[in-house]
N, C-alpha and C positions, 0 to 999 in steps of 0.2 A: 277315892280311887287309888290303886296301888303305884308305885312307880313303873313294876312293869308294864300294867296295862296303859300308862303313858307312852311310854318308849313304842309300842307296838304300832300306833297310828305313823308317828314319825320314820320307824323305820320302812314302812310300805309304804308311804309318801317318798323317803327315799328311794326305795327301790323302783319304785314305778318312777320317777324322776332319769333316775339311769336306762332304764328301761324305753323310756322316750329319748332320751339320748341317742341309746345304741340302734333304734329306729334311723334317728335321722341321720348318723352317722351310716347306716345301710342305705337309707335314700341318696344322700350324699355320695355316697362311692358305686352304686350300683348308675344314677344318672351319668358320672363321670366315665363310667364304660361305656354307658350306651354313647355318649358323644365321643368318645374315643374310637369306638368301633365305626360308627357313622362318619367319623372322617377319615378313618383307615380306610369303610370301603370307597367312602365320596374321591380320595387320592389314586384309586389303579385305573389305570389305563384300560383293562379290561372290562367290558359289560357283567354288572354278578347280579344273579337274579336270582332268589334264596325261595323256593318252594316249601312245603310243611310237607309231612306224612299223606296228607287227604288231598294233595294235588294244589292247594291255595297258594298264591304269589303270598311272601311277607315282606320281604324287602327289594328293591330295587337300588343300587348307586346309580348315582348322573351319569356315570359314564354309557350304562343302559340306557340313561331316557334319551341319551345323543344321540345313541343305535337306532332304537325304536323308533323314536319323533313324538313321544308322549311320556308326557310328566308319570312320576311314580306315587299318584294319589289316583288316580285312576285304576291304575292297576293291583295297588295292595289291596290281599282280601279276594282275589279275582279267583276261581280253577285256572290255572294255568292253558287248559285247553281254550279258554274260550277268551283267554288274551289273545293265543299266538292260533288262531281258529284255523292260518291256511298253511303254517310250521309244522305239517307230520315230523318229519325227521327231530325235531327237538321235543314234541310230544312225543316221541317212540324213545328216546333218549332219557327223558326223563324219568318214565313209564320201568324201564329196563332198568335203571341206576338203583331206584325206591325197591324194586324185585329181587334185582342180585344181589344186592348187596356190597355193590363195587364200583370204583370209582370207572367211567366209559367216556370213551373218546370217542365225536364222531367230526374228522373235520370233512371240508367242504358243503355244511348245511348251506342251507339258504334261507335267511330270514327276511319275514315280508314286514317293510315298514310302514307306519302308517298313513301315507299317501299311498301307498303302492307299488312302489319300489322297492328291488328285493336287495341284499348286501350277502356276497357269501362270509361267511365267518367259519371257525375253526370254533366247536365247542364242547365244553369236559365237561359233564356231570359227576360230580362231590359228593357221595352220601355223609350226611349228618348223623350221627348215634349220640345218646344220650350215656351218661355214665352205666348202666347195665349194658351196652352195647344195641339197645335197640334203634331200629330208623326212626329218626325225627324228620326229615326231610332230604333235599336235595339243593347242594350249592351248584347253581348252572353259572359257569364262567365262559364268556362270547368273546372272541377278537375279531376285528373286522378283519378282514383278509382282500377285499375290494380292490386298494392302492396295488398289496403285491401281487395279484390276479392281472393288474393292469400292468406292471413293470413284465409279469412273466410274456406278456401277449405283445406288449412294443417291441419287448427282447426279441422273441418269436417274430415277430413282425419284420424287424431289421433283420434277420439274419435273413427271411426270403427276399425281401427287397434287395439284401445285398446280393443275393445269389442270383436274381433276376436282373438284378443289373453288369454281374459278370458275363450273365448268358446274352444279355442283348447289348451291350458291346461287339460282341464276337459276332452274333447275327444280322445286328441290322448295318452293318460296314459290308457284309456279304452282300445281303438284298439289297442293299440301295442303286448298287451302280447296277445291277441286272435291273429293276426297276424301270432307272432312266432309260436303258435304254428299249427296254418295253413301250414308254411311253414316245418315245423319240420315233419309235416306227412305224407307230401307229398313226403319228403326224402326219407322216414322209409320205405313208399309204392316202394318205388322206390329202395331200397336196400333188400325187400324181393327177397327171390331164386326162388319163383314159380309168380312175377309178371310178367303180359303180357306183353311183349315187348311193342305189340298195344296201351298200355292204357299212355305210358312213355310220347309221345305228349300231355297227357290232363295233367299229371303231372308238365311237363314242364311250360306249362302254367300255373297254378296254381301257382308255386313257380314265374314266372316273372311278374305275375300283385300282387300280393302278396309283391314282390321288390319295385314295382314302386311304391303300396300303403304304405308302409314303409318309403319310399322319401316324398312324402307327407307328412308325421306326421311329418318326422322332418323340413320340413319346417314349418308345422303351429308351431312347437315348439319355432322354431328360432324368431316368433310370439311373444310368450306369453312370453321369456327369452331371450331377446338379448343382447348380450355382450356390454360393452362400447369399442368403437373405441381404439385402443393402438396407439394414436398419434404420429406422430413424422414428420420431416422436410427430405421431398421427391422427386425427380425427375420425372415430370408427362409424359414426353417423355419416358423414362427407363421403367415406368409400359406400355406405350402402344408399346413401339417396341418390350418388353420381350413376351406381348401377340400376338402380327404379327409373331414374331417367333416359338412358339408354336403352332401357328393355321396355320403356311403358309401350310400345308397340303390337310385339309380341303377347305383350299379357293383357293388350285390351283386344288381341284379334282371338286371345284362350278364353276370351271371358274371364279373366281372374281378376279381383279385387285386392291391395296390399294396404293391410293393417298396421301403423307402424305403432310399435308400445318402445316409445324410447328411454331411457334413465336420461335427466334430462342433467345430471350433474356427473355423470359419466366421463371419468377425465378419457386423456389421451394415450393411443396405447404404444409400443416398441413394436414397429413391424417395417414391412418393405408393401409401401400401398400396392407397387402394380401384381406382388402374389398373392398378399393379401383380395385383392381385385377377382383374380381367377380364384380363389377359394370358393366368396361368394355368389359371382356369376356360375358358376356349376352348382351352387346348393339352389340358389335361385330358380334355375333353370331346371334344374330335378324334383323343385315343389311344384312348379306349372306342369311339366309332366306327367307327375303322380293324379292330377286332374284334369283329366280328357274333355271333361265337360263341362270345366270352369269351376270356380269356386273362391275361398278367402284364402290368401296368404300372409301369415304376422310375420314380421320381425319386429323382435324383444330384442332391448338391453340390457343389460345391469349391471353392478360393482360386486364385487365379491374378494371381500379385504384377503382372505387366506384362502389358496386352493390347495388340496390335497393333490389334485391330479398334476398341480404344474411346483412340485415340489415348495408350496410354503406360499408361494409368489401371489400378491395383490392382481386380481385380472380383471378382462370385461370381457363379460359373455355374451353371446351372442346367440338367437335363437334365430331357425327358420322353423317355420310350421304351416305344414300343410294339410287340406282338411281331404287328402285321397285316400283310396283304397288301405293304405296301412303296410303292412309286413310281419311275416310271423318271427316267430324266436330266432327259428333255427337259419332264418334270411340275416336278424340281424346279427349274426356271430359271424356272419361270414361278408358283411358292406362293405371292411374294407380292404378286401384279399384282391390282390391285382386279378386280373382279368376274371370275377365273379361278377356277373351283372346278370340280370332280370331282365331287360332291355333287349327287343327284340333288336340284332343288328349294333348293337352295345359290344366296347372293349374291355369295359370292366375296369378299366383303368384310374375313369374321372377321381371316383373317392380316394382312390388309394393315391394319386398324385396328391387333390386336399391334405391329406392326412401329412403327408410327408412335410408340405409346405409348412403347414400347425405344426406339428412337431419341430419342424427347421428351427421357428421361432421360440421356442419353449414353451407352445401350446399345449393343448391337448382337443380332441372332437369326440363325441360319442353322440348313438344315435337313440331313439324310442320312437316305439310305433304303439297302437293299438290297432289292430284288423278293422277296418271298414269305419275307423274314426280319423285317421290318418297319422302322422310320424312326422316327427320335430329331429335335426339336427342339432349341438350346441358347439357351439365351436369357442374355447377361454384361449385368449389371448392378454401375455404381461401386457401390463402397463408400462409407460415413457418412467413417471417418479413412482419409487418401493415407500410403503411408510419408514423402512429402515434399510440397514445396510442388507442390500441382496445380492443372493449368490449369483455368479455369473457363468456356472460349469456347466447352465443348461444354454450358454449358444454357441453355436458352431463354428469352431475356428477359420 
């Protein structure tokens, strides 16, 4: 055999040698992007949900499965429609992005999680091209927008409360002494020797809507001049079993039942028991309500190490849930607006006093209903100890 035809085997053993090389040095470097990019997207803040041409989910970051409420192996591989089945708006978004050809903003969507629960978010669809310029997909990027939806609505919320409390100021210092002495005369009428027995009914009445309008001023009062909370470190169980005890009366003559689902290592929380006390007693009291014809009422606890709503802050939350009639959307957008009530003979007041008092504390309360299933209350309230150093700019001077 020649020596070239020696050399020949060796030099394709070599070359195929390098040839498996420059393989694993492309395995090597092409893995090292894909976890590169995997912890680029695992690090933003933002929800990115990365679609193909044909409508398929391909990737997911964690920050989407927070969104969602479901892991991103369920989802890879999905049509996008039939992940997000009740998301028109981000299916019409994404639909339009892949078409035009252009990047599309749609904010204010609503996306429905998977409990059920919707979140509004701000969302941009990204079209993807490949190097000739064609569509290969669509990057969908999500920001929760919930928190500031809720900061824009307290804001909103203070500035009418403030304004209703300027107004009733002024008004109820006017009414009140016409009031008294509405009711004063009606006495006087009533303690003369020659009045008509007959006429005592219209008397009567006089003085009892005359009471009830006097209740009213001082709540717009309690409006215009609200007390600061007298903090201190409390037992949220103790305020709600002291209140079961005091009402077991009332809601054994409604026929209602209370189910207590306590967290039983539920520490203590920062509040002022006796407003804390009228929080509850009204939410109580508007669960029994909601069933005319008896029924179960729970109160839940739990711990909830980080709340978004109460800026960062470890809280305990607290549920009311009642199994009545329920309330639609467009009720609950407006539970806590002073004087909106449902309540025949209602000032519309009760929640939006709650509300102020939860917030006084660096609470928060929000409500849910289903029609004809009934509607839960949650009311998060700080805790007495933070696991660390916590801000103190949410209590009132």
């Amino acid at each position: 055999m020649s020596a070239k035809s020696e050399e020949r085997p060796k030099d394709n053993a070599s070359e195929l040698e390098r040839l498996r090389q420059t393989c694993g040095d492309l395995r090597s470097s092409l893995e090292s992007m894909r976890i590169y990019y995997e912890d680029l997207l695992g690090s933003l803040q933002d929800a990115i949900v990365v679609v193909d041409s044909g409508g398929r989910i391909r990737s997911v970051n964690q920050a989407a499965e927070e969104l969602i409420g479901l892991s991103a192996q369920p989802l890879n591989d999905r049509p996008f429609e039939q992940a997000f089945p009740h998301d028109r708006p981000l299916q019409e978004l994404v639909r339009k992005t892949l078409e035009s050809g252009r990047t599309r903003t749609d904010f204010d969507a609503r996306l429905t999680r998977l409990d059920g629960s919707q979140v509004v978010v701000s969302a941009v669809g990204s079209l993807i091209r490949d190097a000739r310029g064609e569509a290969r997909g669509v990057v969908l990027a999500l920001r929760d927008q919930t928190r500031i939806r809720d900061l824009e609505e307290r804001l909103s919320r203070s500035d009418r409360l403030a304004a209703l409390g300027t107004v009733a100021a002024g008004v109820a210092h006017e009414i009140r002494n016409p009031l008294a002495g509405l009711r004063g005369a009606a006495q006087l009428l009533e303690g003369e020797s020659d009045f008509p027995p007959a006429f005592k009914e219209y008397t009567s009445v006089i003085i009892k809507e005359v009471d009830r309008l006097a209740g009213i001023v001082e709540i717009l009062l309690s409006f215009a001049s609200p007390r600061a909370p007298v903090l201190r470190s409390c037992n949220l169980h103790q305020i709600l079993d002291n209140l079961l005890f005091l009402e077991q009366a009332p809601l054994r003559d409604r026929g209602v039942s209370v189910q207590r689902v306590y967290d039983p290592q539920l520490p203590e929380i920062l509040a002022d028991p006796a407003e804390i006390h009228q929080v509850f007693l009204n939410l109580i009291r508007n669960g029994v309500e909601a069933m005319p014809g008896g029924g179960e009422l729970t109160l839940r606890t739990r711990y909830e190490r980080s709340s978004q709503r109460c800026g960062g802050l470890s809280v305990a939350v607290a549920e009311i849930i009642d199994r009545g009639a329920g309330f639609d959307p467009e009720i609950e957008r407006h539970l806590f607006t002073p004087f909106f009530t449902t309540k025949e003979g209602g000032t519309g007041l009760g929640l939006a006093i709650c509300l102020r008092i939860v917030e006084d504390h660096g609470g928060a309360m929000e409500a849910a209903s289903q029609p004809g299933k009934g509607s839960s209350f949650r009311v998060m309230l700080p805790l007495a100890k933070q696991p660390g150093p916590a801000p103190q700019e949410w209590l009132r001077p």
